[in-house]
C-alpha positions as CSV (number, residue, x, y, z in Angstrom):
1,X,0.0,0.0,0.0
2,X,2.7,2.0,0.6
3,X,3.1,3.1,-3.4
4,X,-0.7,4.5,-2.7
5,X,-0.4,6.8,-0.1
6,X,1.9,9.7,0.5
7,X,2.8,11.2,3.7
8,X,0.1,13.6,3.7
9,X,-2.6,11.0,3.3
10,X,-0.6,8.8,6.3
11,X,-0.7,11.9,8.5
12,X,-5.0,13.1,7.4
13,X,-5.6,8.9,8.4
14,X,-4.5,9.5,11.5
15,X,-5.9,12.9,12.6
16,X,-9.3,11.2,11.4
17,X,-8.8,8.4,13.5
18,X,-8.7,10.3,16.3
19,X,-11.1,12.7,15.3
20,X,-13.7,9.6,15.0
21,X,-12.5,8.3,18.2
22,X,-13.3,11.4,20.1
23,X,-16.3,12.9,18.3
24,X,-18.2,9.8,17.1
25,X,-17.2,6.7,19.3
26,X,-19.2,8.6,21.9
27,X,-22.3,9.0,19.9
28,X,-23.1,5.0,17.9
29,X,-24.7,3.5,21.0
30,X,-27.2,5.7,21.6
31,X,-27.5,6.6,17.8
32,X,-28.1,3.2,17.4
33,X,-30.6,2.9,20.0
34,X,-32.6,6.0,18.7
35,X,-31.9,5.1,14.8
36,X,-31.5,8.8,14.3
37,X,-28.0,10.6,13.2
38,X,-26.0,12.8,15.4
39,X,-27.2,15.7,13.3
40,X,-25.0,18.1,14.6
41,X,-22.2,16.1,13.3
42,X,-22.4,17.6,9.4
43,X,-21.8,21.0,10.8
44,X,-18.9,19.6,13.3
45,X,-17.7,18.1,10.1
46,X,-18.1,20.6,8.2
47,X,-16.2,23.4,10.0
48,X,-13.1,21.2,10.0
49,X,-13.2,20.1,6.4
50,X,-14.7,16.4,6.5
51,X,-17.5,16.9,4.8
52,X,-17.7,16.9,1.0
53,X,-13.7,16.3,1.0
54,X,-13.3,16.2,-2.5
55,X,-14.7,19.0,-4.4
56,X,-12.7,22.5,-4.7
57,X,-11.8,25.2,-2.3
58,X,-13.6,27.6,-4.2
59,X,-16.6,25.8,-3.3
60,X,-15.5,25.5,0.2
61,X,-14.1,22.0,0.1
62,X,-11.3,20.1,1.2
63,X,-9.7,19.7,-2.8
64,X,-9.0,16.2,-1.8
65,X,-8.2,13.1,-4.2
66,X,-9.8,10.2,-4.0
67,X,-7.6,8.2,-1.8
68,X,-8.1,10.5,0.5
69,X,-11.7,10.3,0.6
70,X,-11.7,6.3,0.9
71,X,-9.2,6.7,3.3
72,X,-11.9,9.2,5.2
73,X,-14.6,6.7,4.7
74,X,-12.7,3.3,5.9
75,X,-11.8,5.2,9.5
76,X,-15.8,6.5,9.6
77,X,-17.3,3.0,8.5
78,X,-15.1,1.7,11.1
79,X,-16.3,3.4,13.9
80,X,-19.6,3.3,12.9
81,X,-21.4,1.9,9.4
82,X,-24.8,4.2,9.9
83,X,-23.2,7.2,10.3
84,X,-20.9,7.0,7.8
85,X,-23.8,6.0,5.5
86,X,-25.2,9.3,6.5
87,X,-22.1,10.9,5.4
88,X,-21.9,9.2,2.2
89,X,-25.6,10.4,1.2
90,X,-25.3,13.6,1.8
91,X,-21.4,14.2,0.4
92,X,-20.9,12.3,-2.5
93,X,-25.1,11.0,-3.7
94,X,-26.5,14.2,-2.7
95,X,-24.1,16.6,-3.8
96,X,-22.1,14.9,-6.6
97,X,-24.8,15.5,-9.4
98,X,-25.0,19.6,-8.2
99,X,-21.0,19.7,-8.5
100,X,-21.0,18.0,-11.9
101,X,-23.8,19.5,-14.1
102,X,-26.0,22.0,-11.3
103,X,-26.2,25.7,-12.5
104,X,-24.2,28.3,-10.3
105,X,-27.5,29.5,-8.7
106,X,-27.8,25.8,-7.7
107,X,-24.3,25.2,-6.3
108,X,-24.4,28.4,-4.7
109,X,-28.3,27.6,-2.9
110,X,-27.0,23.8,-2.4
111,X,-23.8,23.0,-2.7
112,X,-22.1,25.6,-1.1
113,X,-24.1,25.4,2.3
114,X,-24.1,20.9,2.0
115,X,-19.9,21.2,2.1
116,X,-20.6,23.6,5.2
117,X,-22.8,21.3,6.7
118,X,-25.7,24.0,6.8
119,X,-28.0,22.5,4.3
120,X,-28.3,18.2,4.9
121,X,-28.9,16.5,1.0
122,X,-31.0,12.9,0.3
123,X,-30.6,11.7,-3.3
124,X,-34.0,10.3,-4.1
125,X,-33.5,7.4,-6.7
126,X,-34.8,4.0,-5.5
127,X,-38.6,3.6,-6.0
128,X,-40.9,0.4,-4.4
129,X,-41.1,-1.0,-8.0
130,X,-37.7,0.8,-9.3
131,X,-34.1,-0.8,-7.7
132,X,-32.1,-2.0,-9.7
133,X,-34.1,-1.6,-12.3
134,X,-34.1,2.4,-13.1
135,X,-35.8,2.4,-16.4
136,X,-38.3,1.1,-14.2
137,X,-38.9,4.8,-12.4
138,X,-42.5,5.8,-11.7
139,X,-41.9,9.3,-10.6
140,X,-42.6,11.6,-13.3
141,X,-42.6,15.8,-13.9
142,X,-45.1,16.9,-16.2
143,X,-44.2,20.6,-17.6
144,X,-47.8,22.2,-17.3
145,X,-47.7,26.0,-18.2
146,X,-44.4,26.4,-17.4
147,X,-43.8,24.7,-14.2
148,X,-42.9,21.1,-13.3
149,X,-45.7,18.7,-11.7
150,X,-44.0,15.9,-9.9
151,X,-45.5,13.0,-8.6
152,X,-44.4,9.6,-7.3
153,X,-42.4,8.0,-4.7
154,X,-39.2,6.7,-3.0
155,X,-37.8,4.5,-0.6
156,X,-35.3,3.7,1.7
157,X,-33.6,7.1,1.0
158,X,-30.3,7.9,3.2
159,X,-30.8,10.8,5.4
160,X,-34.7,12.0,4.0
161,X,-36.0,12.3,7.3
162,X,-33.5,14.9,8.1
163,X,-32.5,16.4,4.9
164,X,-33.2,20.0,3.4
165,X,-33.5,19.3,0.0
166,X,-33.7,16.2,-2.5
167,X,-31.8,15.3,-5.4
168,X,-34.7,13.4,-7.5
169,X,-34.8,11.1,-10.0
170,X,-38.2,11.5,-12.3
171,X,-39.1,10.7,-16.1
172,X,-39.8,14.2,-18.1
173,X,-40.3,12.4,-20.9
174,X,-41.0,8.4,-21.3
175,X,-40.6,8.4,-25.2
176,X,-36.7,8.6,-24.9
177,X,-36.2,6.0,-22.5
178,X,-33.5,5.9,-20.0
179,X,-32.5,9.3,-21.2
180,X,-35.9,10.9,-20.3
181,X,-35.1,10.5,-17.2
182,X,-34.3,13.7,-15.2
183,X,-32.9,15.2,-11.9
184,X,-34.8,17.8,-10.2
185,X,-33.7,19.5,-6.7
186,X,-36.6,19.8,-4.5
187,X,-36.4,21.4,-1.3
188,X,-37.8,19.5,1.7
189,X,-40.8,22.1,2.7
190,X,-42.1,21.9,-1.0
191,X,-45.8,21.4,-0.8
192,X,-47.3,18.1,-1.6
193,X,-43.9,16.3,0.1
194,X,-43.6,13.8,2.7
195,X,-41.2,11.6,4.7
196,X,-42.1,8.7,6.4
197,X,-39.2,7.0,8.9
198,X,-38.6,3.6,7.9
199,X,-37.4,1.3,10.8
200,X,-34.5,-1.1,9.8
201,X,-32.0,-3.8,11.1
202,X,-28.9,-2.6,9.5
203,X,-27.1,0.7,9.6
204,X,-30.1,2.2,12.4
205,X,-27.9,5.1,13.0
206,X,-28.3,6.5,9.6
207,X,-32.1,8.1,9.0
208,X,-33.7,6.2,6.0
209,X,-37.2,7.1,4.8
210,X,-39.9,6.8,2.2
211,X,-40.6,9.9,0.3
212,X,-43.8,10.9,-1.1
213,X,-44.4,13.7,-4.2
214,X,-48.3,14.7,-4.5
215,X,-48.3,17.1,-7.1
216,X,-45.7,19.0,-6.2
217,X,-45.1,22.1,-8.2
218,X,-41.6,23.2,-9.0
219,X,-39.8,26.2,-11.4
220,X,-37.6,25.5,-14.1
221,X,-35.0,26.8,-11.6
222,X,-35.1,23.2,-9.9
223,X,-33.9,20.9,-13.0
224,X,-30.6,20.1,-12.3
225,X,-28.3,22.3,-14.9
226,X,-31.3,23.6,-16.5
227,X,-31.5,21.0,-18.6
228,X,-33.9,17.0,-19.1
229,X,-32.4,14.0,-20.1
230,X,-29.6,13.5,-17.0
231,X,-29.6,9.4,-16.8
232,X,-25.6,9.5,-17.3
233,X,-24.9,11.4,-15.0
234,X,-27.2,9.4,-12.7
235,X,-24.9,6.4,-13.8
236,X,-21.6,8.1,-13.4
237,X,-22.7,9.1,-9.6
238,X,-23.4,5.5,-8.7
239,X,-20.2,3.9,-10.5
240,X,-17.5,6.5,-8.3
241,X,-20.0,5.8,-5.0
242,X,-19.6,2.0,-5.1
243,X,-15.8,2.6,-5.0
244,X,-16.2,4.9,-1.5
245,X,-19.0,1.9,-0.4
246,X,-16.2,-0.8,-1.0
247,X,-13.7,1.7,1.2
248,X,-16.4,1.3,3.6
249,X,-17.3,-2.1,3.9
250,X,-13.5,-2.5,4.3
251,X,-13.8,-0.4,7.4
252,X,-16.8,-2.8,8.6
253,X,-14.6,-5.5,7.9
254,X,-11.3,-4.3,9.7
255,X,-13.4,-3.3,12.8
256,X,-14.8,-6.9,13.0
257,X,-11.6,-8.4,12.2
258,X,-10.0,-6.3,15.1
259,X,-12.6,-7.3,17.8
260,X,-12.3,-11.0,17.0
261,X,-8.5,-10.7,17.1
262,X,-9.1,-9.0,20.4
263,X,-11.4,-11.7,21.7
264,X,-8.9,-14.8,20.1
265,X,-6.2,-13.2,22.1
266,X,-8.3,-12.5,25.5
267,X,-10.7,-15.6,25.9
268,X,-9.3,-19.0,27.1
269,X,-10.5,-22.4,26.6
270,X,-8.6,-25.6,27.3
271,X,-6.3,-23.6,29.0
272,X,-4.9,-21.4,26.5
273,X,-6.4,-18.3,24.5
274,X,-8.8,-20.0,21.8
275,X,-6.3,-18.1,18.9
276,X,-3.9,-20.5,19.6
277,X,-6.5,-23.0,18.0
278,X,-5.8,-23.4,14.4
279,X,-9.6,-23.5,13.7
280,X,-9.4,-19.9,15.0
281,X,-6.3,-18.5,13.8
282,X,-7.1,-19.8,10.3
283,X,-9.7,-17.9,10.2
284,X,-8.0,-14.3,11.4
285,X,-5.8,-15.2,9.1
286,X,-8.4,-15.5,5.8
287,X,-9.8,-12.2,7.5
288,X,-7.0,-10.4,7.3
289,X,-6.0,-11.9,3.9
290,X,-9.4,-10.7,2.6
291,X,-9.4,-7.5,4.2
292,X,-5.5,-6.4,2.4
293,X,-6.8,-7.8,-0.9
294,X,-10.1,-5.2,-0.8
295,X,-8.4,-1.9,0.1
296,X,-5.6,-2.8,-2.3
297,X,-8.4,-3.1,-5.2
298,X,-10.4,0.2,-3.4
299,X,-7.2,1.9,-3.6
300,X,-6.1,1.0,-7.3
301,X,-10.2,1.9,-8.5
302,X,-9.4,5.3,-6.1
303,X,-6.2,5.9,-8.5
304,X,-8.1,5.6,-11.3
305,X,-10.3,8.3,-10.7
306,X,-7.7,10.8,-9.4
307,X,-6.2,10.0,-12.8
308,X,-9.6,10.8,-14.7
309,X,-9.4,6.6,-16.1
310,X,-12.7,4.8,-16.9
311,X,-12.9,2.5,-13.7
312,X,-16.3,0.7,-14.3
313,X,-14.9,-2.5,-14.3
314,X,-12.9,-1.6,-11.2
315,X,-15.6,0.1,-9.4
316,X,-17.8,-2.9,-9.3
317,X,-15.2,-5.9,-8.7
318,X,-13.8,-4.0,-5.6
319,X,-17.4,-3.2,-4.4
320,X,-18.6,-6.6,-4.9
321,X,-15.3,-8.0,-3.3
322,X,-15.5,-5.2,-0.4
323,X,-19.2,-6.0,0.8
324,X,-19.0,-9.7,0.5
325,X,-15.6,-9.3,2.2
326,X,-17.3,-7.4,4.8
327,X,-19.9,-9.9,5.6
328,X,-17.6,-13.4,5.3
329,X,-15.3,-11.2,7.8
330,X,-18.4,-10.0,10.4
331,X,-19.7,-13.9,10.3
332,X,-16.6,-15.6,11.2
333,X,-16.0,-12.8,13.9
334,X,-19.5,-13.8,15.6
335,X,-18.0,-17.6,15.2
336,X,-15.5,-16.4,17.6
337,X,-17.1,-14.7,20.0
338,X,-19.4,-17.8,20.5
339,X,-22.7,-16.9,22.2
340,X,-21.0,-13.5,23.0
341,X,-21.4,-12.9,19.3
342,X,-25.0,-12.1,19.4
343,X,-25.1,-10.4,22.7
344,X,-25.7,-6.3,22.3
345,X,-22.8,-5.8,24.6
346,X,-20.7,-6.7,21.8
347,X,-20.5,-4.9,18.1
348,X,-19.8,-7.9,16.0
349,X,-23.6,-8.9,15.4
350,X,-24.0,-5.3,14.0
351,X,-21.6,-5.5,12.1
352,X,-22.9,-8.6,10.4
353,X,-26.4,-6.0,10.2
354,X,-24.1,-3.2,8.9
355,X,-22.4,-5.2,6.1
356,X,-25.2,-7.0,4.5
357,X,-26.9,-4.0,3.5
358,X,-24.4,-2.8,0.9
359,X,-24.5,-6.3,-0.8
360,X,-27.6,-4.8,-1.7
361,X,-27.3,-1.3,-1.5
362,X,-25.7,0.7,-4.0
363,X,-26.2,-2.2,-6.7
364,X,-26.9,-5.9,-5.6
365,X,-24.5,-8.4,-5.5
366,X,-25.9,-9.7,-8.8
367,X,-25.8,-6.7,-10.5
368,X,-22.1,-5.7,-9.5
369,X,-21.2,-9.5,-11.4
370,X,-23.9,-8.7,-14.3
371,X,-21.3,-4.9,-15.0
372,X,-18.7,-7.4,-14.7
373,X,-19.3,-10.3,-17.1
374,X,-20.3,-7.5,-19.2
375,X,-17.1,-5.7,-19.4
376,X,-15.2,-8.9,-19.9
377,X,-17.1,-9.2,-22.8
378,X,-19.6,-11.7,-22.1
């Protein structure tokens, strides 16, 4: 790893370490307990340049590469997976799009104030009939003397119940297919929306909710760049956020990994600790095989995009290898902590909760191996 990272990312690595240590160790229990985010976090995390790392200093971000922001999001994911899936919504889903293609009124109203921390983003996408099928969108914005009409719905949107505005997904016009589909921002007090709280078993920290559009009537001024048809950019989103998810499903991973080395080394059976068993130290040893193998592929996708490559093909090995990773490494720390493993005194079991979500969110499993055989040409 060492041809990856320079001294400067070494020494940001470990200021965030300790920064998550003292600021959000405190907070997962009860966050967890609650399922609600710390919300003063995003401004915390704002005023010292964590949030929305990567886009320019004239925008009020951090300017930071890639590596640095995977590097950011394997020390966040392994303190806590909710929160840092809060943190992903709302600085790379929910900003991302406004960075890329959003008129300067719109990066000015949205962006600015979501690298601050001031204004908290959701990126409305996934529909109750719509995952990982988008042409399959419902939503829809009807130009009607001028103005947009939306109406549909979403779910299990990162960070809706506490955000300020919505990045949404909505077909202006069905004929063209995928690219009739659009991207409107739509603030959270618009008339005709609701949230609803959905209550879940993975990532509770993290506010996830269903979202609701009854005729909601928007300007021109809220379709992203001012102009329809804004499927690629959709796609180009997801494919650089499944190479940040991988970076943090290998933070999951390397925080089970550490309690189960903890708990090999500590617990004794047969009058020795139970890592001196070569059932168990097999297995810390495939963990922590695993675990190198996904941040070295994180790391080389991370390069790519610092280098302005293509990385499809990258993004969705290392994301698929990262989560799976993740879950193998959370299952077989549970092993070893016995009946332990499922106790709430004990952070293993979530995790196990923590990890199998992103085999499913951000693109399933299946679809991260149905990109793959097609860019090896099958």
């Amino acid at each position: 790893m060492d041809s990856y990272l320079s001294d400067e990312h070494r020494i940001f690595q470990q200021q965030f370490r300790r920064f998550c240590q003292k600021e959000i160790a405190p907070l997962v229990e009860e966050a967890e307990r609650s399922q609600a985010f710390p919300k003063h976090l995003f401004s915390l995390m704002g005023g010292m340049g964590y949030l929305c790392v990567r886009y320019p200093e004239s925008f009020g971000g951090a300017g930071a590469d890639k590596i640095t922001d995977v590097l950011l999001r394997e020390e966040l994911s392994r303190v806590c997976q909710g929160i840092a899936t809060a943190w992903s919504g709302h600085s790379h889903l929910a900003t991302y799009p406004i960075y890329k293609w959003g008129t300067a009124q719109q990066q000015e109203h949205y962006l600015a104030p979501a690298i601050q921390g001031a204004k908290i983003g959701a990126f409305a996408l996934t529909e109750p009939d719509a995952g990982s099928d988008t042409k399959a969108l419902r939503t829809q914005a009807a130009l009607v003397d001028g103005r947009y009409r939306l109406n549909g719905s979403k779910t299990f949107i990162t960070n809706a119940p506490i955000a300020d505005y919505f990045l949404v997904a909505a077909y202006t016009d069905r004929s063209r297919g995928y690219h009739g589909i659009s991207l409107f921002v739509v603030d959270a007090d618009t008339p005709g929306l609701s949230v609803r709280k959905l209550d879940k078993e993975g990532i509770r920290s993290s506010d996830t909710g269903e979202v609701v559009f009854d005729n909601c009537e928007l300007g021109t001024e809220s379709l992203l760049g001012a102009r329809e048809g804004t499927f690629n950019l959709i796609m180009e989103t997801l494919s650089e956020g499944r190479v940040g998810v991988a970076a943090n499903m290998v933070g999951v991973a390397q925080a089970a990994y550490e309690a189960a080395l903890r708990y090999a080394k500590e617990r004794s059976q047969f009058g020795q600790p139970i890592g001196k068993f070569q059932a168990i130290s097999h297995k810390l040893a495939d963990m922590h095989t695993n675990i190198r193998a996904a941040r070295l592929m994180v790391l080389a996708a991370a390069r790519l995009i610092d280098q302005g490559r293509p990385c499809i093909l990258e993004a969705s090995t290392c994301k698929l290898f990262a989560s799976e990773t993740a879950v193998n490494v959370a299952r077989e720390a549970i092993q070893i902590h016995g009946g332990y493993g499922i106790m709430s005194e004990f952070p293993v079991f979530r995790y196990l909760r923590d990890a199998l979500v992103y085999t499913i969110g951000e693109g399933t499993s299946e679809i991260q191996r149905n990109i793959i055989a097609k860019q090896i040409g099958l």
